[in-house]
Structure formats: C-alpha cells, structure tokens
N, C-alpha and C positions, 0 to 999 in steps of 0.2 A: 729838649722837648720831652715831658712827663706827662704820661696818660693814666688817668683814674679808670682799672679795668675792673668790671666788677661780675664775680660769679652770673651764669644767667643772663648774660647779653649778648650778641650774635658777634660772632669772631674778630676781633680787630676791631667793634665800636664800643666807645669807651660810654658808659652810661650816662645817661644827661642829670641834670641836678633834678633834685627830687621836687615837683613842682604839683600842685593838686589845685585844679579849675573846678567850677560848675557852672556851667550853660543851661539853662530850664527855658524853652520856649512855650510859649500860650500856657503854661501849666501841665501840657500833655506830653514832652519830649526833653529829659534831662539825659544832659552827655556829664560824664565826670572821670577827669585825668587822677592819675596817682593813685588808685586802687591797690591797692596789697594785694588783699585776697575780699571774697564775697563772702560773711562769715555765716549768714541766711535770709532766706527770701521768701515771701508765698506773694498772693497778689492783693496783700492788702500794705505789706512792711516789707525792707530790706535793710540788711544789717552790711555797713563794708567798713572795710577797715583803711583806713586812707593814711598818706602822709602823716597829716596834720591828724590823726585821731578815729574815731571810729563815729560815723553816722551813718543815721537812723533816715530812712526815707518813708514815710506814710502816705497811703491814696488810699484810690480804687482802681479795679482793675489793671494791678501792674504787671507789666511783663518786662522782661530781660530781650532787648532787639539787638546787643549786640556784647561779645565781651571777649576781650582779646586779655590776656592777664600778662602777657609778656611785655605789654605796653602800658599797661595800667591802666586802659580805658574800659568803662561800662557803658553802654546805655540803654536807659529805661523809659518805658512810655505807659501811658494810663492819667486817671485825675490826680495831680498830685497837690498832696496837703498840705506835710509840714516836711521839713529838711531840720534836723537836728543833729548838731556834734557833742558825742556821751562823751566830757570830761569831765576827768578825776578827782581833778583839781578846783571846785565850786565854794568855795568861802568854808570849806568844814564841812559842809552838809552833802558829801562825798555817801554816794549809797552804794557802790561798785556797779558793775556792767548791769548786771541782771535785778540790780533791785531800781533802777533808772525803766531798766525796757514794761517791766512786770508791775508798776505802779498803779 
C-alpha cells in the first residue's frame, strides 16, 4: 500500500489529484477548485493561478466571499463578464502574461 504524501497537507492525508472546477451561478456566484495561489484582485478583475493555467475573471463589483488556499477553493461574487485562461501557448502569437492582461 503506497501513499502520495505531499509537502502542505494535513498529517497522514495523502493529496488528492490535482483537479480544477468552475461553478458560475446566474452570473453572480463563481466557486473555483484547484487555485494555487490568487496572484491579484480589485473589483473589477481577478488574476489566479489554477491547475490548468492562470485565469483571468472580469465584472463588476467583485468581491472575494470566500478562500481557503490549503484546499484550493475561491469564491467570488459580483456581475461577472468573461472567464479567461492566459496561455502561453496560442498559435505563436504568444505576448506573455502582462502583455495579454495590458492590451
């Protein structure tokens, strides 16, 4: 019997597979599994760093209602816009992080 222990998890539980959801209800209440870290916020954008990549969340008036980081859950409410994943990797036409956000 072999357990996958990994730095950062509570004693004796082995981490679960790395798995990244999003829930968006009426457009006002998104939950999102597999968060890294939250890399920044105000309440118009949020920037996180997920499993699968780094997205972008755009509204109005967003807030942060919940964020646990040892589990990878955020959740945010407000109007929300658009939901975008910044990869790297787009046909060549690759601008890096900040030249995608700053356009």
């Amino acid at each position: 019997m072999e357990h996958n222990y990994e730095f950062g998890t509570p004693m004796g539980h082995a981490r679960k597979t790395k798995e990244h959801d999003i829930t968006l209800r009426g457009r006002k209440k998104l939950d999102i599994t597999g968060v890294r870290q939250v890399e920044s916020f105000d309440n118009e954008e949020f920037l996180l760093e997920t499993e699968m990549g780094f997205l972008s969340i755009r509204g109005q008036n967003l807030h942060m209602k919940n964020l646990n980081v040892e589990q990878g859950l955020v959740s945010i409410e407000g109007k929300i816009y658009d939901l975008v994943y910044l990869d790297e990797n787009q046909g060549g036409k690759s601008k890096g992080l900040f030249g995608k956000l700053f356009k």
